[in-house]
MDTraj code that builds the backbone (N, CA, C; nanometers):
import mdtraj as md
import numpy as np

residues = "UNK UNK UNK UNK UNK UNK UNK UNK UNK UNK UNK UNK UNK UNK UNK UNK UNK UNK UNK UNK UNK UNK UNK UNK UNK UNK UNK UNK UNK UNK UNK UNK UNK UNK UNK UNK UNK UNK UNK UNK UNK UNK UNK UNK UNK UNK UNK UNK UNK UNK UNK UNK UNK UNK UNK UNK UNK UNK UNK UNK UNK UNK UNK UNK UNK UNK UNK UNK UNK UNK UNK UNK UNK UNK UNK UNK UNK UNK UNK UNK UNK UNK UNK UNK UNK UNK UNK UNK UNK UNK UNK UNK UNK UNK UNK UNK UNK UNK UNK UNK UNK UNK UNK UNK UNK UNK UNK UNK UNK UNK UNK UNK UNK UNK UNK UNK UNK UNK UNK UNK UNK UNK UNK UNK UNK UNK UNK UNK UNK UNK UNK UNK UNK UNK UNK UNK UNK UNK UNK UNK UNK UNK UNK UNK UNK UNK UNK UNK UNK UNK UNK UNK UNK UNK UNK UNK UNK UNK UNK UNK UNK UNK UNK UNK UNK UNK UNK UNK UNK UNK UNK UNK UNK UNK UNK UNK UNK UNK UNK UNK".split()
xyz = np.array([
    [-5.9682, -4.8295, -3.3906],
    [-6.0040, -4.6898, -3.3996],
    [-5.9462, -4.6128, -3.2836],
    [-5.8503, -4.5086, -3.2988],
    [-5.8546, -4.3691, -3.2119],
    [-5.9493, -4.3314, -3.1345],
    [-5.9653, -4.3230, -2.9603],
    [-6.0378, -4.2983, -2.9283],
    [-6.0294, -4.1449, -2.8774],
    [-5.9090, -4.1125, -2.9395],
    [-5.8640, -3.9412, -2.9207],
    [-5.8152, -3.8680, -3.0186],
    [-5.8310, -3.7533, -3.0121],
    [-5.7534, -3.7266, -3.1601],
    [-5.6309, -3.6437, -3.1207],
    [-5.5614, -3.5597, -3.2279],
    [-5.4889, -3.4924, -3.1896],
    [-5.5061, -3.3317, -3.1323],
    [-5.6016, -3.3251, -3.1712],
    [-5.6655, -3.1881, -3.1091],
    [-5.7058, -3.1928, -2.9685],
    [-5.7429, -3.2819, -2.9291],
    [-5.7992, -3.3207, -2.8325],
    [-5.6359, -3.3346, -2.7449],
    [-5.5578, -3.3939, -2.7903],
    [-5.4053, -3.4106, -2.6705],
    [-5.3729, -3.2674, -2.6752],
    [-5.4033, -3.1759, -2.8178],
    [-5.2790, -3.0297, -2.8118],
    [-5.3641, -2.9500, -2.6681],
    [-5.4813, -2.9705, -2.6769],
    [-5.5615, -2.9100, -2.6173],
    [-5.5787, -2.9059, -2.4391],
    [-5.5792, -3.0401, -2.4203],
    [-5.5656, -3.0861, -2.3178],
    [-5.4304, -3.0937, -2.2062],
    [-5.3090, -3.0931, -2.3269],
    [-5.1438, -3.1029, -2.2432],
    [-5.0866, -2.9901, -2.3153],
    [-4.9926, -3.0027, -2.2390],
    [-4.8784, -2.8687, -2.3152],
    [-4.8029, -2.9074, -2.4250],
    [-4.8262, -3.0541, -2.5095],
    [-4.7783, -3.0488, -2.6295],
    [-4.8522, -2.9081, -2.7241],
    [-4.7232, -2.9064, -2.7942],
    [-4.7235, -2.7578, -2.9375],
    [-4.8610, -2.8290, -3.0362],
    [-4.9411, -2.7650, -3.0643],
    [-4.9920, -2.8218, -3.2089],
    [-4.9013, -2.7963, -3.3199],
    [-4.7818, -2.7592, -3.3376],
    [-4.6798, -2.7677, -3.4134],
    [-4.6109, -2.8822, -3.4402],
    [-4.6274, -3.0118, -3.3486],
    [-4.5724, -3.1274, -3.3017],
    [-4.6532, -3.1906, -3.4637],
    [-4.5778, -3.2761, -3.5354],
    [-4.6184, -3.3369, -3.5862],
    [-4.6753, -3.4303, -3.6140],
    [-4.8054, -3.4680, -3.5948],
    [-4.9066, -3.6072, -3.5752],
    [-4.7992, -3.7130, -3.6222],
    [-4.7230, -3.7382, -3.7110],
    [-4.6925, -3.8705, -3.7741],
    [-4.6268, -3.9336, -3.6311],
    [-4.5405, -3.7965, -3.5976],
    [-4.4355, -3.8496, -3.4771],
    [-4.5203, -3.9115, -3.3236],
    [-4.6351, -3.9316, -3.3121],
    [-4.7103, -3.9649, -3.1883],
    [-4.8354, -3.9938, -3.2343],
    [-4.8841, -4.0315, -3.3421],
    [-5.0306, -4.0971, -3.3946],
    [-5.0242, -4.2506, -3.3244],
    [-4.9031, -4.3266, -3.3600],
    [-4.8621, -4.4304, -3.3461],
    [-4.8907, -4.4697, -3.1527],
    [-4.8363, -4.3407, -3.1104],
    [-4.8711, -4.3898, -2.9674],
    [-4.9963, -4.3634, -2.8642],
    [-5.0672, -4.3029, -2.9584],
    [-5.2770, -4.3299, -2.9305],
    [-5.3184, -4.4642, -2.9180],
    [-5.2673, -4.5510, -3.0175],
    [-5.3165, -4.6910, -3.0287],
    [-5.2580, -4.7718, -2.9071],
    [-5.0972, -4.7501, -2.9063],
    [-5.0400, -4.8242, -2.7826],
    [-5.0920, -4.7783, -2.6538],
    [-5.1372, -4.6510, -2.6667],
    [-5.1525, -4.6510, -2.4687],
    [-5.3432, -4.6848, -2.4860],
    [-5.3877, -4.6657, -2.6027],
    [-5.5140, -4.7729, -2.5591],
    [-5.4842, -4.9059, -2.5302],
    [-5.4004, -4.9938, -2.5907],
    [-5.3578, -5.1286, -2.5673],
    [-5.3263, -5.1428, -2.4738],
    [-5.2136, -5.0890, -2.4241],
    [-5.1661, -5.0988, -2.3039],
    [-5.1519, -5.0246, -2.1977],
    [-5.2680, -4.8929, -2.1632],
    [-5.2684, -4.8508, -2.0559],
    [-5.4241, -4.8694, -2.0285],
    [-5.5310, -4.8226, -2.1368],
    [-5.6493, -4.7900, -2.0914],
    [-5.7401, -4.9575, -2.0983],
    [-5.7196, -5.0495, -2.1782],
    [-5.7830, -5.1598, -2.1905],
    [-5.6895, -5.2686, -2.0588],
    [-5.5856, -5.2460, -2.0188],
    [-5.6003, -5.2931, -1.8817],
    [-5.6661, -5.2392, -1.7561],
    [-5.6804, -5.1507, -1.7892],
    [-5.7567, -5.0683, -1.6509],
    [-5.9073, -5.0637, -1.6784],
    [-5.9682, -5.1023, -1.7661],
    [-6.0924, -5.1364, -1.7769],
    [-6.1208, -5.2409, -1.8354],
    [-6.0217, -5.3190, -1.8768],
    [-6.0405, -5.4563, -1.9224],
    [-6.1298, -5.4893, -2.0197],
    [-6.1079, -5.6132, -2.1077],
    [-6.1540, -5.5837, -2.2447],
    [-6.2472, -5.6227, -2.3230],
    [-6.3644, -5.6643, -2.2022],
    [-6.4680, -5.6430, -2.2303],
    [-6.5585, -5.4779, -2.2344],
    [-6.5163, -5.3988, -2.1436],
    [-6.5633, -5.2889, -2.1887],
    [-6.4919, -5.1977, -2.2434],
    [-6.3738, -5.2093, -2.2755],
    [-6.2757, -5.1625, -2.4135],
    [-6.3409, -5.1504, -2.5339],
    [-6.3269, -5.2905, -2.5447],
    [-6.4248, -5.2956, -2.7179],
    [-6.5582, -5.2425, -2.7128],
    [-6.6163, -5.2598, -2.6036],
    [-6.7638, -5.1749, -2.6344],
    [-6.7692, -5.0143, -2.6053],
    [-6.6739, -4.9757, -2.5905],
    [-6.6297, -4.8500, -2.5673],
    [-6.6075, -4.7895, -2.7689],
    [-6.5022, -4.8815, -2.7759],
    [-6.4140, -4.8145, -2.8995],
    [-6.5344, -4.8892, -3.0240],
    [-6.6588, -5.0101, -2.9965],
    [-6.7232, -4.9933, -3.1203],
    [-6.8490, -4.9324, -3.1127],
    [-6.8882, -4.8467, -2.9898],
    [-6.9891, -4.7386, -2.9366],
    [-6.9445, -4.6068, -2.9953],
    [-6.8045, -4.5589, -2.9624],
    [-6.7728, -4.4474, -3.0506],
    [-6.6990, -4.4595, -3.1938],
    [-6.6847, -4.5734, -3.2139],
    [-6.7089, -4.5428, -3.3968],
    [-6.8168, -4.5633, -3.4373],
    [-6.9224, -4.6109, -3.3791],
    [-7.0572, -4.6409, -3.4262],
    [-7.1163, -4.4790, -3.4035],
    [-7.0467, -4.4465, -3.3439],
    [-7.1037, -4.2538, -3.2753],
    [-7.2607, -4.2809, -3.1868],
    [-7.2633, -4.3761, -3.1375],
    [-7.3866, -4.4471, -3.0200],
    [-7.3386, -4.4729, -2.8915],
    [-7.2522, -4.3901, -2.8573],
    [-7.2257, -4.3789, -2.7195],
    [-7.3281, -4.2858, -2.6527],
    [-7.3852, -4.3807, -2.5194],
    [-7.5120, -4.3052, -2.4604],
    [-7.4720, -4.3899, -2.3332],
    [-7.5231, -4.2600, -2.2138],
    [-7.5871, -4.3052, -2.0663],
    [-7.4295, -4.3371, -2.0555],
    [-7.3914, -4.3920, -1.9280],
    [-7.2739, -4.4572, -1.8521],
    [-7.1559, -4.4484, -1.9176],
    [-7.1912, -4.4805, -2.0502],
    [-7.0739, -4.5193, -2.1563],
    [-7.0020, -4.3871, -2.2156],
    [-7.1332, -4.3359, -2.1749],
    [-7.0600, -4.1327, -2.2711],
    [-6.9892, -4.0863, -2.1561],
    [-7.0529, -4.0916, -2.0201],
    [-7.0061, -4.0257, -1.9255],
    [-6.8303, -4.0856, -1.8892],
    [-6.8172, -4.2078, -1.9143],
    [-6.6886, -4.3130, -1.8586],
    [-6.5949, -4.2125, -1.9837],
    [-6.6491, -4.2058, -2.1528],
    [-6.5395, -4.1699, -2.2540],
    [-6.5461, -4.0375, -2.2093],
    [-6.6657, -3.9450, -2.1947],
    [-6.6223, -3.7856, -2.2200],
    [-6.5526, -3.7370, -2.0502],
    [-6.5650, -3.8233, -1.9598],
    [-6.5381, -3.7532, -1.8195],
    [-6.3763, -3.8401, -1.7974],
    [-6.3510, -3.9552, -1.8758],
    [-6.2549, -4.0253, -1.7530],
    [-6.1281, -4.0619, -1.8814],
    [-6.2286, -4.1286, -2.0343],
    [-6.0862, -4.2030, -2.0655],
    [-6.0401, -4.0702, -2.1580],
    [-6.0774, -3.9628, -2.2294],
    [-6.0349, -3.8703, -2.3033],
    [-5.9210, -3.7835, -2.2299],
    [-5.9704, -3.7577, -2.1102],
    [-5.8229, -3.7050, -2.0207],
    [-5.7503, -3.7872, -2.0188],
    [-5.7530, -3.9290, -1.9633],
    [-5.6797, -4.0510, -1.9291],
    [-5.5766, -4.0308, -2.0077],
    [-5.6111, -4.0842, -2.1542],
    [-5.5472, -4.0910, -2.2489],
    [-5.4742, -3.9741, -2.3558],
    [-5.5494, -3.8804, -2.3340],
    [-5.4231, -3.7396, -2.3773],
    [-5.3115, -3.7176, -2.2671],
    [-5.3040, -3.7493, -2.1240],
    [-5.2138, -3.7425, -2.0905],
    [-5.1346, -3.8723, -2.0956],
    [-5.1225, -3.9669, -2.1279],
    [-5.0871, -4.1342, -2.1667],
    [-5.0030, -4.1056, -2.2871],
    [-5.0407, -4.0724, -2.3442],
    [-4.9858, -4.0297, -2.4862],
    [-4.8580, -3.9475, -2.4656],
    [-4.9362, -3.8029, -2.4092],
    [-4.8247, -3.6832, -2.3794],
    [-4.6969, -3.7083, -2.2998],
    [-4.6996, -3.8673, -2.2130],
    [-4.6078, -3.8988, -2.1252],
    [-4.5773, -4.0168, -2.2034],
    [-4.6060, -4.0365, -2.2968],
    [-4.5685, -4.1279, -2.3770],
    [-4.4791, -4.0982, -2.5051],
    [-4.4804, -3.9828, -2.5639],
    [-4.4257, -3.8866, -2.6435],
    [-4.3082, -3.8191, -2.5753],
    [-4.3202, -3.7943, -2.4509],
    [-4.2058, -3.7177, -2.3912],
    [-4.0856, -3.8268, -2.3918],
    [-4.1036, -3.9234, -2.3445],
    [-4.0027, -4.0458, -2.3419],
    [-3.9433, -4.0325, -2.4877],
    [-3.9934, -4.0363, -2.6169],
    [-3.8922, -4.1180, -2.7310],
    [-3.9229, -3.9736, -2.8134],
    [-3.9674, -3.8510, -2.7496],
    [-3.9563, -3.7442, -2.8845],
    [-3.8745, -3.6880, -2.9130],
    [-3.7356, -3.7230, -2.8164],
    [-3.6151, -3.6773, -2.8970],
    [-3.5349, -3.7516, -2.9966],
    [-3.6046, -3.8889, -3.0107],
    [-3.5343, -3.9939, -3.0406],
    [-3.6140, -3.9968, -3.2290],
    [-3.5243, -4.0152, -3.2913],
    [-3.6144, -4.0200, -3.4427],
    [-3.5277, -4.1494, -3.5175],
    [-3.6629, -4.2602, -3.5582],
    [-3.5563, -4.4025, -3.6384],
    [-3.5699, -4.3777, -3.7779],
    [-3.4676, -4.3692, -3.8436],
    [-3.4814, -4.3674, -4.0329],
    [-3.4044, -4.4672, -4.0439],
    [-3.4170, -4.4795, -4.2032],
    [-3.3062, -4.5922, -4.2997],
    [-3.1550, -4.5849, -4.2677],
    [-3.1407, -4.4800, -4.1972],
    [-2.9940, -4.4350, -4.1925],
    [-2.9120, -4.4547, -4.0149],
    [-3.0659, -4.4924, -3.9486],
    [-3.0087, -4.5536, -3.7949],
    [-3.1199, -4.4368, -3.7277],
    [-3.0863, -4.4213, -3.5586],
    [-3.1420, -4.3575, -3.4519],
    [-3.0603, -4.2685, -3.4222],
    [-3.1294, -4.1315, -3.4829],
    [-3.0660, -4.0169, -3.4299],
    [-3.1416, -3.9331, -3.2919],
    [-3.0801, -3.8293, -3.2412],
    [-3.1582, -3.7162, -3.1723],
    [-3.1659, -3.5912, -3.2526],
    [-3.3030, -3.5638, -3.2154],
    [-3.3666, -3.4465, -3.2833],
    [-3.3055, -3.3639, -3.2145],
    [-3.2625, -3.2279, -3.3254],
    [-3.2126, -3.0951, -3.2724],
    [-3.2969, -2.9600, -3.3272],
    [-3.2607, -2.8555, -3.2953],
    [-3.3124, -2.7496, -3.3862],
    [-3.2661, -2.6278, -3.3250],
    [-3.2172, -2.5786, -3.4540],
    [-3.1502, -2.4350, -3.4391],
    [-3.2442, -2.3122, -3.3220],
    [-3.1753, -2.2717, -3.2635],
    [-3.2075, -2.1757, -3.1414],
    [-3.2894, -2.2424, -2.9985],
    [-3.2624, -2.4031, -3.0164],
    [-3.2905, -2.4419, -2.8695],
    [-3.1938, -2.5392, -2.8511],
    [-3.2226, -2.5588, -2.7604],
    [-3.0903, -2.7042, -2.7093],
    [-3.1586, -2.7913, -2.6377],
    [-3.1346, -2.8654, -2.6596],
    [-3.1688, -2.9917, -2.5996],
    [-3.1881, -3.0398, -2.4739],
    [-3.3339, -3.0827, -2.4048],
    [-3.3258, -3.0806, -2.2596],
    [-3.2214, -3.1945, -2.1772],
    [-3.1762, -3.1637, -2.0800],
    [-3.0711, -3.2860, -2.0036],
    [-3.1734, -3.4079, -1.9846],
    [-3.1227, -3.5410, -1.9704],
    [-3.1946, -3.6638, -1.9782],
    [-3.3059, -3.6280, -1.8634],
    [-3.2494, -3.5934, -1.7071],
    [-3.3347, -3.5553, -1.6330],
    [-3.4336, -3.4657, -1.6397],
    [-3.3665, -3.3424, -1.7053],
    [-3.5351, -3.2463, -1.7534],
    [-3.6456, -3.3449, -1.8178],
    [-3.6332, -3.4591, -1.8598],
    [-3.6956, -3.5082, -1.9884],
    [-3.7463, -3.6106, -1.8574],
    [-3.6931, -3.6654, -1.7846],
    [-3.7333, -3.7600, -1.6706],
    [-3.8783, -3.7147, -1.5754],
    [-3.8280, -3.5951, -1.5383],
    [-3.9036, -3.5068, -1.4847],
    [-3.9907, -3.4596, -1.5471],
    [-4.0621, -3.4555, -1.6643],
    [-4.1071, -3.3569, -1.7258],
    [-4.1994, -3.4856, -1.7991],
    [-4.1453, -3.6120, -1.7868],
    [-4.2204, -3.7449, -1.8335],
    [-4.3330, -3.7895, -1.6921],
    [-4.2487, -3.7725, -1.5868],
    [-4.2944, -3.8109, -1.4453],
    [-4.4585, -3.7771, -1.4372],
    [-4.4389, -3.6456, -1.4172],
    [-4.5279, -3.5095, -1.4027],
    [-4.6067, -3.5474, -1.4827],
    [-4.6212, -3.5436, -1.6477],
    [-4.7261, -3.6252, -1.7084],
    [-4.7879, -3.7626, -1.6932],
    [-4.7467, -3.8552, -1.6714],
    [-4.7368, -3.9859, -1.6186],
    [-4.8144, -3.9619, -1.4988],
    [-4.8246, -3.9192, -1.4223],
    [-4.8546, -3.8664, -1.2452],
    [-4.9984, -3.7988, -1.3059],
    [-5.0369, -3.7117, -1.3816],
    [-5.1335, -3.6541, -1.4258],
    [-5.1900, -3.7502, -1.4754],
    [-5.1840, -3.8292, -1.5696],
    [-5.2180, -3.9410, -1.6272],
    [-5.2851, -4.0675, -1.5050],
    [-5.2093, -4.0512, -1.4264],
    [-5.2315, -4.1963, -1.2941],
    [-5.3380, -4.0724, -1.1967],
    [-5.4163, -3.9684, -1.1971],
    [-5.4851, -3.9345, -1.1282],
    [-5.6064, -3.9373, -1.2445],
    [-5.5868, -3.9386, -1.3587],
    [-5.7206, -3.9559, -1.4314],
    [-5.7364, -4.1136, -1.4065],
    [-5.6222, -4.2058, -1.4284],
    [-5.6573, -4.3931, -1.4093],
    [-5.7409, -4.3741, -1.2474],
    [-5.7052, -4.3209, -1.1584],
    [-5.8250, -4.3711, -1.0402],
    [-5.9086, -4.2912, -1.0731],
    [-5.9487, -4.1355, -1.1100],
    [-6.0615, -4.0983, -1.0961],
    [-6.1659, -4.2591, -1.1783],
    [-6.1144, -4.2795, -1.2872],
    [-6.1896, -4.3650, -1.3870],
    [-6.2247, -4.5093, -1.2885],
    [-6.1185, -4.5296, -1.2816],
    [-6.1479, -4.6751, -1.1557],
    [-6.2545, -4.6490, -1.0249],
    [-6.2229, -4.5400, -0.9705],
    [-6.2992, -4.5205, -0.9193],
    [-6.4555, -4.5171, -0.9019],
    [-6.5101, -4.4158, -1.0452],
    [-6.6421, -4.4209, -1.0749],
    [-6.6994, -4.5437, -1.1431],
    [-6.5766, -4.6644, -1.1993],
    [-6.5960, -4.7728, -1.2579],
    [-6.6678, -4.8768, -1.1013],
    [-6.6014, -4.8850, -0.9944],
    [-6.6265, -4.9107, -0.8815],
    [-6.7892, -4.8882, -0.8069],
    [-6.8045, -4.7766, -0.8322],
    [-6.8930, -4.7353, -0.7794],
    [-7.0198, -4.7232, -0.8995],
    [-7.0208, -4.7540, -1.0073],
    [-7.1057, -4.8046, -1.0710],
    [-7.1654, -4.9073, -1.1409],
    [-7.3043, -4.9600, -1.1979],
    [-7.3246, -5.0716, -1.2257],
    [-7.2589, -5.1255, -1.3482],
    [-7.1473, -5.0973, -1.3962],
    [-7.1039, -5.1371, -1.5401],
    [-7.0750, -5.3179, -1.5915],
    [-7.1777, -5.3912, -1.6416],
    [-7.1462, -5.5220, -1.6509],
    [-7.0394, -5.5406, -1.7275],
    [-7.0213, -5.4792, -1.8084],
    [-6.8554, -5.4976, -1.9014],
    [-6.7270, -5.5071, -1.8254],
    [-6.7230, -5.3794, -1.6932],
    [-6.5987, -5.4249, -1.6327],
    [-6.6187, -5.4630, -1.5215],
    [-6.7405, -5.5361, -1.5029],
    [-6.7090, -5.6395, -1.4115],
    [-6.7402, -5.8027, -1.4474],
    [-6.7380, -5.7974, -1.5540],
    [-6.7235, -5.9197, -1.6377],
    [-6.6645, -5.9424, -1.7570],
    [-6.5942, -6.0174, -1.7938],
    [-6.5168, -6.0085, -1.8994],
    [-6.6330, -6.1486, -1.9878],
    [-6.5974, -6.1079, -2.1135],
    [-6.6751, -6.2139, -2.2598],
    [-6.5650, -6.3651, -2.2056],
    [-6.4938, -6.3884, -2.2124],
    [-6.4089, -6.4981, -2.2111],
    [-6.2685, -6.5219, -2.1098],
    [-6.1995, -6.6493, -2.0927],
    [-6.0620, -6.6533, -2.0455],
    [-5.9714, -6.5479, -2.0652],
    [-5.9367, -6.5316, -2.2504],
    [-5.8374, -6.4971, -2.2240],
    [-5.8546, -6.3075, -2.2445],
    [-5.9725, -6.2630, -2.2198],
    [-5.9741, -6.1127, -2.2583],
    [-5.9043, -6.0765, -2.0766],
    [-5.8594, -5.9845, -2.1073],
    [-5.7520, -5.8932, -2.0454],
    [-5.8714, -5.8068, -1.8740],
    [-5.8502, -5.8979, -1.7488],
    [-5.9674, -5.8514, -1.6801],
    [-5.9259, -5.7392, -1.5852],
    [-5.9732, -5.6114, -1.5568],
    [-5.8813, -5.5354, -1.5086],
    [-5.8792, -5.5578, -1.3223],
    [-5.9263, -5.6855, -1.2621],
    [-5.9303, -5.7065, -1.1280],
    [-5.8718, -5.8351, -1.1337],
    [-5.8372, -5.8537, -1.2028],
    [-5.7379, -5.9539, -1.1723],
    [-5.6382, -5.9414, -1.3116],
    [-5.5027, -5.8966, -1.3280],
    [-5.3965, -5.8864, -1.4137],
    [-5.3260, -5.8700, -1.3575],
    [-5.1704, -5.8895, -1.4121],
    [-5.0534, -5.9122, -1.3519],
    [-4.9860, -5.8005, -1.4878],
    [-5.0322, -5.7281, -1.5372],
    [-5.0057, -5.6349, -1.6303],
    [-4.8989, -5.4899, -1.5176],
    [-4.8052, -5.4697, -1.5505],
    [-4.7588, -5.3545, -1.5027],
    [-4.8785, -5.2237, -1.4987],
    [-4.8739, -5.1765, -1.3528],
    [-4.9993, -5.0895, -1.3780],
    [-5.1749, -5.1252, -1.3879],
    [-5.1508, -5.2592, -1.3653],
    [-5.2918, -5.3301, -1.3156],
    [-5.3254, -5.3112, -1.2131],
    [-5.4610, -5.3559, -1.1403],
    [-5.5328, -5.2747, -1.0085],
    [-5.5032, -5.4237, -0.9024],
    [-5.4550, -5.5458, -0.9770],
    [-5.4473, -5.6210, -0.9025],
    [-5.3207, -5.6687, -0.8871],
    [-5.3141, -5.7200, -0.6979],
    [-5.1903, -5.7516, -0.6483],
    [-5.1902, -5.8930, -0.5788],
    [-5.2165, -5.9951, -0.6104],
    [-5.2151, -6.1201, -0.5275],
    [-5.1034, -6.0969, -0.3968],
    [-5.1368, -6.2311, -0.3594],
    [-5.0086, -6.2145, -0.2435],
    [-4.9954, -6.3508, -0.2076],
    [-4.9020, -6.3634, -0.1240],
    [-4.8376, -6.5410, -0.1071],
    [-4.9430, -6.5806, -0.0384],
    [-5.0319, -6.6065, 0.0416],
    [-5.1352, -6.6518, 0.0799],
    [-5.2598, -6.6826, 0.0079],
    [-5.2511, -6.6261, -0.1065],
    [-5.3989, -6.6896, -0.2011],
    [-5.4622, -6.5733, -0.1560],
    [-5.4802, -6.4585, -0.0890],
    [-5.5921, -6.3530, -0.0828],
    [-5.5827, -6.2586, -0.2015],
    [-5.6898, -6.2522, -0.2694],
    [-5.7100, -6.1572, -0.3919],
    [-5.7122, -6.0091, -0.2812],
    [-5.6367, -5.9259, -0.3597],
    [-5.6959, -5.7311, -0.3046],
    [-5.6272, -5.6640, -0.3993],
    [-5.7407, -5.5712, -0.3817],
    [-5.7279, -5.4908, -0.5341],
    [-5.7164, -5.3235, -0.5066],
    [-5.6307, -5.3076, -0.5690],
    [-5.5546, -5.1522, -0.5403],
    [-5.6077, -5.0616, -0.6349],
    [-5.6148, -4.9276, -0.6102],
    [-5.5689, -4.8122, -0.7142],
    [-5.4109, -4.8005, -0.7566],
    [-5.4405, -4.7028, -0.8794],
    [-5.2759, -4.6952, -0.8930],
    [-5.1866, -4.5930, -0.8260],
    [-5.2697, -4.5728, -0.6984],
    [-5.1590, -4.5285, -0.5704],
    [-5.1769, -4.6223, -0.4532],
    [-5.1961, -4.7249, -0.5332],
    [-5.1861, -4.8237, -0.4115],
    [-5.2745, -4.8223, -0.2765],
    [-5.3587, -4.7835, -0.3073],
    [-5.4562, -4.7559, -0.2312],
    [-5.5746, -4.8857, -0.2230],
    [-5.5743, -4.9230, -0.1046],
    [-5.7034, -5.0778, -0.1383],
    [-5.8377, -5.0050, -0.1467],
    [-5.8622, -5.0853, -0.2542],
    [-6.0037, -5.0667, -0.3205],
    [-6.0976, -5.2085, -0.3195],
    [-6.2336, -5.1714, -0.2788],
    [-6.3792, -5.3079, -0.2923],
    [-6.2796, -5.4028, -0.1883],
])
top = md.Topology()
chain = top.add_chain()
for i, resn in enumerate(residues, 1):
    res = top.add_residue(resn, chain, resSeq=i)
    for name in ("N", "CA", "C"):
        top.add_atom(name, md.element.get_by_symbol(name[0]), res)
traj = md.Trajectory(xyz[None], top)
């Protein structure tokens, strides 16, 4: 399940609501996979995403979706969309999108303009880590099993954890900042 919709990204970033859902529906699901369920790891992922389809999100759990991962993730998306929205795949190969009376931004406008979202995006991941830190949440600080995805210890690009050649565990924000 979507834990955002599209109203919720037009609203939140400077994507157009003119933008066509088909072209970025697809990448709601991936940056839950792979941005927001490593950073809270996946024991409280799933009780996140079957709290709000159950629509029984209460206490800790409302405050973590309506204050930390709904921004998180409209900008995740929006910097996730900027990367491949010029890029369109059909039966006929990978073209670039054009359209009469604009032109096309230079790779770097598009670099820059991905950054900046991405950067907006990595100040909602610590606010969230942060209040995850500083509160009692047993989900992310325990994971159900081995192999669920733990967000204090992963080797995931963009994980909070950094081993080091000595065997000492320390655990960062994603400005590198030591955290607990």
């Amino acid at each position: 399940m979507a834990l955002i919709t599209s109203i919720q990204i037009v609203k939140k970033t400077s994507m157009s609501g003119s933008v066509d859902v088909n072209n970025y529906r697809h990448l709601i699901d991936i940056a839950q996979v792979t941005s927001l369920e490593p950073l809270i790891g996946s024991t409280l992922y799933r009780k996140i995403v079957a709290d709000q389809d159950a629509g029984s999100l209460t206490g800790v759990y409302e405050t973590i979706y309506n204050n930390y991962i709904i921004d998180f993730l409209c900008h995740t998306v929006y910097a996730m969309y900027l990367k491949d929205a010029n890029v369109l795949a059909k039966n006929g190969g990978v073209f670039e999108r054009t359209q009469d009376g604009f032109t096309n931004p230079d790779l770097s406008s598009l670099e820059s303009l991905y950054k900046q979202a991405q950067s907006i995006s990595d100040v909602y991941a610590q606010r969230l880590v942060n209040f995850l830190c500083s509160e009692n949440v047993p989900e992310y600080d325990n994971q159900d099993n081995d192999y669920d995805i733990d967000p204090r210890n992963n080797d995931l690009i963009g994980g909070l954890y950094l081993g080091n050649n000595y065997g000492l565990q320390e655990y960062y924000d994603a400005f590198g900042n030591k955290i607990k």
